[in-house]
Rosetta silent file (secondary structure, phi, psi, omega in degrees, C-alpha in Angstrom):
SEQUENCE: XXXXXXXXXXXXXXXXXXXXXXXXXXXXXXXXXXXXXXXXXXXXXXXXXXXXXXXXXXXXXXXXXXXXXXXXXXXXXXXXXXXXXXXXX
SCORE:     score description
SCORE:     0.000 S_00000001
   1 L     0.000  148.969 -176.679    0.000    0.000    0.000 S_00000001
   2 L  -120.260  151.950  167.239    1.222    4.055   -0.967 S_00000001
   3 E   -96.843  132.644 -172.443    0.270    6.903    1.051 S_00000001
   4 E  -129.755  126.050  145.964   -1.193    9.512   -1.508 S_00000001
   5 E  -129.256  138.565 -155.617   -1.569   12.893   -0.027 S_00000001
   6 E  -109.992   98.921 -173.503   -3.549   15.730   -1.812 S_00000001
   7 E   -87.432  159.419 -171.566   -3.905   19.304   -1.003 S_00000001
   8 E  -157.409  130.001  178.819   -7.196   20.429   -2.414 S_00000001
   9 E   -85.191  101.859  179.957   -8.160   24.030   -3.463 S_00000001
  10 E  -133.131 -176.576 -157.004  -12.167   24.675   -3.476 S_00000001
  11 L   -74.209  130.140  145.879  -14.732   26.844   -4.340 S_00000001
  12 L   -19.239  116.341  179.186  -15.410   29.760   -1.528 S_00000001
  13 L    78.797   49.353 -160.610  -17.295   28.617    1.312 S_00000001
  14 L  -159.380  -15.882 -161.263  -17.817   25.389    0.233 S_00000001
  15 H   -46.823  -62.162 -153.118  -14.155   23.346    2.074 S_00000001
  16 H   -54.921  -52.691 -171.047  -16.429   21.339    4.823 S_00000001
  17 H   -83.286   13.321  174.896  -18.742   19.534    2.168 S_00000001
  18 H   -92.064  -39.746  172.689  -16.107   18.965   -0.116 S_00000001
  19 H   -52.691  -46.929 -172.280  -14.099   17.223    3.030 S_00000001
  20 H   -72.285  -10.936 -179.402  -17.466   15.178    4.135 S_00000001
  21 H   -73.528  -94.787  171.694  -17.740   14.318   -0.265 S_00000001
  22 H   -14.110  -55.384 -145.287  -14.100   13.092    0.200 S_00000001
  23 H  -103.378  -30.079 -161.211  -14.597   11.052    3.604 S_00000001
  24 H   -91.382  -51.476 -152.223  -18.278    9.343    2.622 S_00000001
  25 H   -75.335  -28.751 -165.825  -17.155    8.837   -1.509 S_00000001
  26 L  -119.589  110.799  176.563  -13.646    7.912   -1.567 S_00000001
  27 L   -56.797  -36.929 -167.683  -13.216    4.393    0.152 S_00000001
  28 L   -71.031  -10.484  161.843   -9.097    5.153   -0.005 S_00000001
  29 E   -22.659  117.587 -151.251   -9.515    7.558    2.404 S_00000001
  30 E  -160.186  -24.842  177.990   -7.647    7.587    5.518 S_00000001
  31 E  -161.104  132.819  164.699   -7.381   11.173    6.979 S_00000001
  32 E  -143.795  132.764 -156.635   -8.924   14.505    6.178 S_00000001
  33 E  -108.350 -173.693  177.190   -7.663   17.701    7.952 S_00000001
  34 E  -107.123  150.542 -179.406   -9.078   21.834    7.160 S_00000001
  35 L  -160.302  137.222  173.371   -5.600   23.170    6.433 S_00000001
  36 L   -95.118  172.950 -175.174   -4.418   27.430    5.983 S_00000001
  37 L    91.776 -133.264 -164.165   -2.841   29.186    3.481 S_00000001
  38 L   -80.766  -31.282  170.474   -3.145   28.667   -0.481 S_00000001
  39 L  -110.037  136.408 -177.417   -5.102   25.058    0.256 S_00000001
  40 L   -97.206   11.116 -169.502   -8.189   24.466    2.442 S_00000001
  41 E  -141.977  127.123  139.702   -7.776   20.450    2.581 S_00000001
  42 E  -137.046  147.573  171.989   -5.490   18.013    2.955 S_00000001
  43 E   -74.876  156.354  169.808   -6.266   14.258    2.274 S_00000001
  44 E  -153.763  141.579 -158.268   -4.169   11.535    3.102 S_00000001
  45 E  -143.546  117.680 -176.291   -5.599    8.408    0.618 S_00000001
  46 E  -111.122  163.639 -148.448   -3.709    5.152    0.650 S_00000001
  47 L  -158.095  107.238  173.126   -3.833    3.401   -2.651 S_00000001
  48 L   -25.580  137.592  160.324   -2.453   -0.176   -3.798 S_00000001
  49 L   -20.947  -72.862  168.183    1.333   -0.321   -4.552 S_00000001
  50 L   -43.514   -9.802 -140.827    0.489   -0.965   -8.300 S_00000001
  51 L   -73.071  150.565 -173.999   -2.431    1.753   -8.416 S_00000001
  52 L   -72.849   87.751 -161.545   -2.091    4.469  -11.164 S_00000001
  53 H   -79.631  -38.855  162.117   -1.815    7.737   -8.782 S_00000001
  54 H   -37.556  -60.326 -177.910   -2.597   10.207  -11.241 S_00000001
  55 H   -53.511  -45.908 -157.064   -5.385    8.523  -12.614 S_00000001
  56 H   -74.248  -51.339 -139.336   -6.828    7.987   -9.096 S_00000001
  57 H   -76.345  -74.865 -162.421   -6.259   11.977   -8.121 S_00000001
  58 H   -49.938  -14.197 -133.446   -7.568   13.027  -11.818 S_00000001
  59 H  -149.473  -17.330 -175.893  -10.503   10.408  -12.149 S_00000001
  60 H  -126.090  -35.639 -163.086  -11.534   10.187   -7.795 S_00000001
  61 H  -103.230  -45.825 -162.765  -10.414   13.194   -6.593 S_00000001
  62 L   -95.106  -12.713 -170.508  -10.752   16.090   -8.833 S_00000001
  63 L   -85.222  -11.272  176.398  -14.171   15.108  -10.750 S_00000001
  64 L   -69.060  142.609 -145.555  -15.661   16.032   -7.220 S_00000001
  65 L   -90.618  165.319 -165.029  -17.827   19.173   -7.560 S_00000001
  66 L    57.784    9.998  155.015  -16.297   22.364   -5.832 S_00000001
  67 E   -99.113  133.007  176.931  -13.258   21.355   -6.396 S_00000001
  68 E  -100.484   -8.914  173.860  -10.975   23.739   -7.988 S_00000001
  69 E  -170.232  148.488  171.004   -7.579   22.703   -8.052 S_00000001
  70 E  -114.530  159.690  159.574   -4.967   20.006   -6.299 S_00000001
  71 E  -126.341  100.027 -163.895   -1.904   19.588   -5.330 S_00000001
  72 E  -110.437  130.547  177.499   -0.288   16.099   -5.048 S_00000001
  73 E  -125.183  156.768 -164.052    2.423   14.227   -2.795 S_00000001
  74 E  -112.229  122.913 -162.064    3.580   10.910   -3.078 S_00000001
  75 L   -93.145  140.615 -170.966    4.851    9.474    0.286 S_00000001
  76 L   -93.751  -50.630 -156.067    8.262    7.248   -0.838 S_00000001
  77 L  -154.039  143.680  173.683    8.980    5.691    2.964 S_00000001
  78 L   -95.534  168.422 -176.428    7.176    6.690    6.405 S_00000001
  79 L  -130.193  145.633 -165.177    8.978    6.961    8.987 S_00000001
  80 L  -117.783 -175.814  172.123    8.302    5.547   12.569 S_00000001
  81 L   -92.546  -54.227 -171.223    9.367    5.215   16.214 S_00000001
  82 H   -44.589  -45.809 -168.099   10.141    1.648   14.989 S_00000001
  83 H   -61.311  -43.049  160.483   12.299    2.418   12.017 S_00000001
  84 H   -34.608  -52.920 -171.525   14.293    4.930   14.320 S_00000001
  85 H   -91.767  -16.461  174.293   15.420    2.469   17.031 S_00000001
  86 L   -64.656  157.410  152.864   16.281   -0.609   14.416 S_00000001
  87 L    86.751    1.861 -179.752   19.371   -1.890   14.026 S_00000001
  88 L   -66.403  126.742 -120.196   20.198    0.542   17.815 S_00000001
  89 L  -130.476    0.000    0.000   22.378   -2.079   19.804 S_00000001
């Protein structure tokens, strides 16, 4: 599984029902905060290894109404408490 996360740009007034449209519509779903500055959203989406991420963003994400624009990051390796302390003696 990939962690897809997706800043998302919407229509005035409109950020809360595009976050519950996001949380009820999109099964891949996994976190959705209110965020400031240039984006009112961010998503966090997890997505099969294999899965086409554009195509998911362009084709799941962006066809939702009031949305006006995205911004997308592709997580390469999370990081942990665990990952920190391997290989610590």
């Amino acid at each position: 599984m990939r962690s897809v996360f997706v800043m998302i740009k919407c229509e005035m007034g409109s950020a809360y029902d595009v976050a519950r449209s996001i949380a009820d519509e999109i099964s891949e779903t996994r976190e959705v905060h209110s965020i400031s500055g240039e984006y009112d959203i961010l998503a966090k989406f997890v997505v099969e290894e294999e899965a086409d991420i554009g195509r998911f963003v362009c084709e799941r994400v962006q066809t939702l109404p009031r949305i006006v624009s995205t911004f997308t990051i592709v997580s390469l390796n999370p990081f942990s408490d665990d990952h920190f302390t391997a290989g610590r003696g």
